[in-house]
N, C-alpha and C positions, 0 to 999 in steps of 0.2 A: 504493500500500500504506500502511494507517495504520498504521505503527510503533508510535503510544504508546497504541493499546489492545491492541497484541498481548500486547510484552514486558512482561511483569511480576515476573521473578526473576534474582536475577544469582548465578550459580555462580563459586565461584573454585577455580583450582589456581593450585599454587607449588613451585619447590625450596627455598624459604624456611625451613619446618620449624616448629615452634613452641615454640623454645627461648626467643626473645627477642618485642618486640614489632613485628613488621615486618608479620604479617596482621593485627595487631589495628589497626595506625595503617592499614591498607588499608582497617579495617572501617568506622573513625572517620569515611575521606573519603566512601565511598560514603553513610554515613550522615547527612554533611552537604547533599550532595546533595540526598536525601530522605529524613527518617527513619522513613516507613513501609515503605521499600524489603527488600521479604525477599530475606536474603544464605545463601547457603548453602555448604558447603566440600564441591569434588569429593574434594582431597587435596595437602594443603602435606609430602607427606614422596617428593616425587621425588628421585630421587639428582642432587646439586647439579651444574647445566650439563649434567642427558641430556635433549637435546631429541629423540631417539628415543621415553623413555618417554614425554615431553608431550604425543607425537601420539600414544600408541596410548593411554592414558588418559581421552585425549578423546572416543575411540571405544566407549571401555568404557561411559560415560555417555551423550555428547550424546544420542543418537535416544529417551532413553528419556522428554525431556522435552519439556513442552510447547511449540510453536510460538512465536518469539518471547521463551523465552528467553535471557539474553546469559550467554556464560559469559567470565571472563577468564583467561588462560593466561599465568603469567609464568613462564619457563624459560629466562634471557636473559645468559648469559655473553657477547653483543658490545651489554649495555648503554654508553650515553654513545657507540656508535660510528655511522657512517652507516646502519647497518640500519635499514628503513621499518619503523615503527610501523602497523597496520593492524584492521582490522575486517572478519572474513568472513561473510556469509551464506550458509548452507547452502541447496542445496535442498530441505532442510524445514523452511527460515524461520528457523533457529537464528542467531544470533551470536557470533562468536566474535572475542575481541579478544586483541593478539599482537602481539610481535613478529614480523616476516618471519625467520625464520630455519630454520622447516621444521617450525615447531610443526602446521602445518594439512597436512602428507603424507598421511595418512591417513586426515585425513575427507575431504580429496578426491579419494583412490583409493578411499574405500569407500561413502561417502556423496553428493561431489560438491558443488561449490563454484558457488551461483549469481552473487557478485558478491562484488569486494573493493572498497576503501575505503581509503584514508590516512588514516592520523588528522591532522586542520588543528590543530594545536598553536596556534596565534593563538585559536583560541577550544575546545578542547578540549581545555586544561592548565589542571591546579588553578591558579589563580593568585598569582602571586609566588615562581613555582619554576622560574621561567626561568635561573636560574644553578646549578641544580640539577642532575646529569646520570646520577647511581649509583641512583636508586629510580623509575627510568618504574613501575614498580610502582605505586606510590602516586602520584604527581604526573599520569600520562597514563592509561597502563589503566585502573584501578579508576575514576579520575575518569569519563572519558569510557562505563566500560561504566554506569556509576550512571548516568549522563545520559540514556545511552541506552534503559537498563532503564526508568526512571524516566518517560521521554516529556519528558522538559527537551527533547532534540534529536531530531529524526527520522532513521532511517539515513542519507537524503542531505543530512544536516546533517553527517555525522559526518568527512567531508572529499570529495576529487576521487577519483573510482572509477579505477580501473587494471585492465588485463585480469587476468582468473584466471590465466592461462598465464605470468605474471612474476611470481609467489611463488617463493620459497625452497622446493625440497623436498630431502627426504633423499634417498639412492640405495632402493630398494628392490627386494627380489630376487622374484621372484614364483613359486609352488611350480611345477614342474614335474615332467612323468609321463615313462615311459621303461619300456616294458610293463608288468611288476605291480609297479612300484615308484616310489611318488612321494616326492619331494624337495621340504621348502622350509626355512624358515628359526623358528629360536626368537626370537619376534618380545619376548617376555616374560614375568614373571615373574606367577602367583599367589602376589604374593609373602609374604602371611602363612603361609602354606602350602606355598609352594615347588614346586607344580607349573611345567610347565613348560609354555607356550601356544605352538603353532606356528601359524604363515599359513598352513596348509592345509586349506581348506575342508569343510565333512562331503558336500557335493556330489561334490566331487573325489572323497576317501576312498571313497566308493560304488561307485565304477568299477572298486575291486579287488572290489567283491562277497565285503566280510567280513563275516561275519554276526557277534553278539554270542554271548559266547561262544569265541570263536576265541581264535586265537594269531596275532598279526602280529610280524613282526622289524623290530625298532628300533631304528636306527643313528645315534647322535650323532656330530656331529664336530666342532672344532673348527677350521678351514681345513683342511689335509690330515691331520691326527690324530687316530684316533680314540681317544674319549674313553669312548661304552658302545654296546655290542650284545648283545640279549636278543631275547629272544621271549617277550610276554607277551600277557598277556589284556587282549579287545577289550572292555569292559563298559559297561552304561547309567550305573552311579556306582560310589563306590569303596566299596560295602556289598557289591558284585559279587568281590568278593577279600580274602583273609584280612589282617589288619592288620600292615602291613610288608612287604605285598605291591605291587608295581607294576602298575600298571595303565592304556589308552589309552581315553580318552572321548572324548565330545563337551562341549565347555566353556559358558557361558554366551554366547559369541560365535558360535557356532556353528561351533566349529575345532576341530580336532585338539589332546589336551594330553595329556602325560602327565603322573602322579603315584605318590607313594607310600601307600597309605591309611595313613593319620594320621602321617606322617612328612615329613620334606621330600626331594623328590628332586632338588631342586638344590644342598643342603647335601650329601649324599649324594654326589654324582658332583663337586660342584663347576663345575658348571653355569653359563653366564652367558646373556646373551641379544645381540640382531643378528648384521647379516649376513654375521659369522663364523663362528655358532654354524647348523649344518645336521643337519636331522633327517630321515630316510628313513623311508617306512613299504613293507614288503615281505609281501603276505600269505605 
């Protein structure tokens, strides 16, 4: 596989935020690398240390870009400790650079992971940040995803491969059905907007045979308490119900979400997300 005519773009996320300069000194190293290298921002306002949101975030974008290219995920609260530094390739040729700590759960339950990587720090660290250990950020990631984006390194330049099956994943709970009522989990947040995205597939949801239009009963809970239960309407978007109304789609991911038109429904209920947070759809 020729790596350096594929990749040609490097995406980043972060829980960095951009209050201070800590993406822009990201931006500086990739740039030194090469500075024709086009940089783009998935999104630096993850909520700081949820490596939950880093994996489904990832999901939200990767597949929608081209083959080859690298994106970098820094979401790394066990910085400076033994956690493997790594680089995954997707089976659709994407890149992804991480810490092992469960950043990649979800693209490889939903996408699939063809090959991991360590990063060889002996020759894929900025160098003279060898006594540096609080900003793999800047010194390892961004360094080595530039390299990579860039064609400096080839992926099997990028260190020794390690099976798929020895990354870091999260727990994940996976919807289940139980006759006309399926169960999964509030994976996330639309969070401008406060909808609320569950892991249950519009595949799945079909099996109750709702038609649009309908009423299904909506059960949140939050471990053993419940939090809301309604019955609302089933609609193609939220122009389908009056404004301040709730409403059940199908989201941009292809899953089950509820919302409020033009309000937030997780400000509303008080709402959070993972796999405490359990959502029932009952026609």
């Amino acid at each position: 596989m020729d790596n350096k005519k594929k990749c040609s773009a490097l995406v980043l996320q972060t829980d960095f935020g951009l209050a201070d300069g800590a993406v822009c000194a990201m931006y500086g190293v990739a740039r030194g690398v090469s500075p024709e290298l086009p940089i783009y921002d998935l999104t630096h306002e993850i909520e700081p240390y949820h490596i939950w949101e880093a994996s489904l975030r990832l999901i939200q974008a990767v597949p929608y870009w081209p083959a080859g290219t690298v994106f970098v995920s820094v979401v790394d609260p066990g910085v400076g400790s033994d956690r493997r530094s790594i680089v995954a390739r997707t089976n659709g040729d994407h890149y992804i650079v991480t810490p092992d700590n469960g950043t990649l759960t979800h693209v490889n339950l939903i996408y699939g992971l063809a090959e991991v990587r360590i990063i060889n720090e002996m020759v894929n660290r900025r160098p003279h940040t060898e006594q540096s250990y609080t900003f793999h950020g800047r010194d390892l990631y961004v360094y080595s995803g530039a390299r990579l984006a860039s064609g400096v390194i080839t992926y099997e330049e990028v260190g020794p491969m390690v099976p798929v099956e020895s990354i870091v994943e999260l727990p994940v709970i996976r919807p289940r059905q139980e006759g006309d009522q399926i169960t999964g989990t509030i994976d996330i947040l639309d969070v401008r907007f406060g909808s609320l995205w569950s892991n249950i597939p519009r595949e799945q949801f079909k099996s109750l045979q709702v038609e649009y239009g309908d009423r299904v009963e909506i059960t949140i809970r939050r471990d053993d308490r419940t939090v809301y239960q309604n019955r609302i309407i089933y609609g193609h978007s939220f122009a389908d119900v009056y404004i301040g109304e709730p409403i059940l789609y199908v989201n941009s991911l292809d899953r089950m979400a509820v919302a409020i038109n033009q309000g937030s429904f997780a400000k509303a209920y008080n709402i959070g997300t993972g796999n405490s947070w359990q959502i029932s759809l009952r026609k």
